[in-house]
C-alpha positions as a Markdown table, in Angstrom:
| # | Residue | x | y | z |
|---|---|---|---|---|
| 1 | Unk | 5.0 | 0.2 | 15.4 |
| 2 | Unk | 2.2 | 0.5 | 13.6 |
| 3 | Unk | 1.4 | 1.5 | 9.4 |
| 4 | Unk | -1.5 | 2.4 | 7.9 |
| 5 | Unk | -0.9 | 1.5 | 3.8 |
| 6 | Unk | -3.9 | 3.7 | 2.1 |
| 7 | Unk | -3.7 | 2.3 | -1.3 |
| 8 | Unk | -5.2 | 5.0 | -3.5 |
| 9 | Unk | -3.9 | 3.8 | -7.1 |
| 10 | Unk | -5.8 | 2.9 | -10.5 |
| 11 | Unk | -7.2 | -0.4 | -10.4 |
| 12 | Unk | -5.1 | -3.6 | -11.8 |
| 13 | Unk | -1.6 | -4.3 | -11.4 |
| 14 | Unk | -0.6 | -2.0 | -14.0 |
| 15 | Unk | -0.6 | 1.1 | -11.2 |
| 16 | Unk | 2.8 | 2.3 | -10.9 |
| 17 | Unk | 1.8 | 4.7 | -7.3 |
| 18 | Unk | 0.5 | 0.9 | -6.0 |
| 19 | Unk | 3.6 | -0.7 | -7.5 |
| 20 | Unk | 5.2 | 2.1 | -5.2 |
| 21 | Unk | 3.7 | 2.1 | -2.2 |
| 22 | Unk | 3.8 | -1.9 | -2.0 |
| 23 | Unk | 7.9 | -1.5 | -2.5 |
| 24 | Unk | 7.8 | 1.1 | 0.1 |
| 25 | Unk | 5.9 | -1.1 | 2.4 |
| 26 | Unk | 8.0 | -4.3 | 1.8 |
| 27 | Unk | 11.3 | -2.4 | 2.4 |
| 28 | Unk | 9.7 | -1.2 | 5.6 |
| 29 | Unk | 8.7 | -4.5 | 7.0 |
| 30 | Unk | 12.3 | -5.8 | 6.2 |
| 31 | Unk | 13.8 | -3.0 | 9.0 |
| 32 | Unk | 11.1 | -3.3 | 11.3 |
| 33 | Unk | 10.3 | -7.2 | 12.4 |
| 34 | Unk | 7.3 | -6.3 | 14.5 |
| 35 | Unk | 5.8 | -4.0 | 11.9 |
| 36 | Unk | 1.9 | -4.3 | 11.9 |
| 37 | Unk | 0.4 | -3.2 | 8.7 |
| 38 | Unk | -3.3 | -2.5 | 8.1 |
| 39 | Unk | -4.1 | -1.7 | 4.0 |
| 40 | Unk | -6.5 | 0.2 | 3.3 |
| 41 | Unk | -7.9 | -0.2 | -0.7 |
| 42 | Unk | -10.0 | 3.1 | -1.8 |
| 43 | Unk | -12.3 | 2.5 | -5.0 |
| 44 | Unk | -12.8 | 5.3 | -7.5 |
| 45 | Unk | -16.8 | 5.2 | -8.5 |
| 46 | Unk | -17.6 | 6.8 | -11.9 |
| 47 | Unk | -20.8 | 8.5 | -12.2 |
């Protein structure tokens, strides 16, 4: 199986929808061994 983690958040560590998504992923893996995850970091530019 395979998992595209789009990680959309603020930057830093402080993001609680990263903070999310990263539990969600990690709670994935531990059901699925074979689990192949490819992240995906989006940057917000401000004009």
């Amino acid at each position: 199986m395979k998992l595209l983690h789009v990680d959309a958040g603020i930057p830093g560590e402080s993001s609680v929808s990263r903070q999310l998504s990263a539990a969600l992923v990690a709670r994935l893996r531990q059901g699925r061994p074979g689990l192949a995850v490819s992240q995906r970091r989006v940057r917000w530019l401000h004009a």
